[in-house]
VOGU-3710 file (C-alpha; in Angstrom, 3 decimals, decimal comma):
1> xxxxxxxxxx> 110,821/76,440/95,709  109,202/77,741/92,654  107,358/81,065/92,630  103,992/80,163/91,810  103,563/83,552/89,150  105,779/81,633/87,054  102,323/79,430/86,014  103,438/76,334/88,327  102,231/75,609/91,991  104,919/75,229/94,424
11> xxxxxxxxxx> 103,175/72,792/96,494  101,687/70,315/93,836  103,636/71,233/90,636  99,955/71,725/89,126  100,515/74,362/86,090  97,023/76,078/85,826  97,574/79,344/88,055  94,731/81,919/89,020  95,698/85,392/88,793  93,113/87,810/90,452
21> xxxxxxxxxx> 93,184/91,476/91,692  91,949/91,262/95,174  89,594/93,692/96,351  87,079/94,533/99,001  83,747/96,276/99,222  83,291/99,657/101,318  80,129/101,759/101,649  77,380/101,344/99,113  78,964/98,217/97,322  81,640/100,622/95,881
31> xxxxxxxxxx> 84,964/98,179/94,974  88,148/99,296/96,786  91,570/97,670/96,192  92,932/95,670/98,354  96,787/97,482/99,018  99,618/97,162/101,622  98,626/101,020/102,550  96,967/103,902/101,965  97,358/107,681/102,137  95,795/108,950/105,284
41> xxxxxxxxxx> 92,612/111,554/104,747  92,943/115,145/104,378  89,562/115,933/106,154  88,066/112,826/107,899  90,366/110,300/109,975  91,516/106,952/108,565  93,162/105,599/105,357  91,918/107,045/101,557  91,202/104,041/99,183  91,465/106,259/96,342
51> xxxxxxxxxx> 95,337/106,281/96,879  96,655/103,107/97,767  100,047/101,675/98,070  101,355/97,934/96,639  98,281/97,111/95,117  97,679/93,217/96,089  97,260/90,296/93,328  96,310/86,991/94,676  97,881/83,723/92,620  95,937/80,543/93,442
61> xxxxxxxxxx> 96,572/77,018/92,445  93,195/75,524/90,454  94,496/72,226/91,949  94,922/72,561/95,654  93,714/76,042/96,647  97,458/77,231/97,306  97,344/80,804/97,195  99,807/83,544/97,721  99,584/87,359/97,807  102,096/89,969/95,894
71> xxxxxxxxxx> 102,054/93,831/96,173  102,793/95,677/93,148  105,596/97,995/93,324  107,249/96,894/96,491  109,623/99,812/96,403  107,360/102,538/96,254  105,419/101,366/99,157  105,970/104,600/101,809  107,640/103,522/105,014  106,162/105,219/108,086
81> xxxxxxxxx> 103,705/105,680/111,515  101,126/107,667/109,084  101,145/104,672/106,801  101,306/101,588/109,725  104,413/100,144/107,698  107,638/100,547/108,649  110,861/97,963/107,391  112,444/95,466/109,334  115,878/94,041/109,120
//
């Protein structure tokens, strides 16, 4: 199977590729990036977008739709409960 970053759909063998940043919007329309984790908060509960983890690019097909996620940095990605990832064999 190909990996559709190299420019080629696996599915349909189409060769025009998408490459986007994904990203959501939080509180007041401010952009946050869409990661595998984040660091937890020093003063309020819950995860800090300002520090994320595997930053996500999405790769879609401009022929079918096909469309597959990547994290940046996969081995930097912290493993633990404080971070809801852990690694499975």
């Amino acid at each position: 199977m190909h990996d559709i970053r190299s420019g080629r759909c696996p599915l349909c063998d189409h060769r025009e590729i998408l490459e986007a940043v994904a990203a959501e919007f939080g509180d007041a329309g401010r952009e946050v990036p869409s990661a595998i984790t984040y660091d937890a908060r020093w003063v309020l509960g819950g995860r800090n977008p300002s520090h994320p983890h595997g930053l996500l690019r999405a790769y879609v097909c401009r022929a079918c739709g096909y469309c597959q996620y990547f994290a940046q940095d996969p081995a930097n990605i912290p493993v633990g409960e404080e971070y809801r990832t852990r690694l499975r064999a």
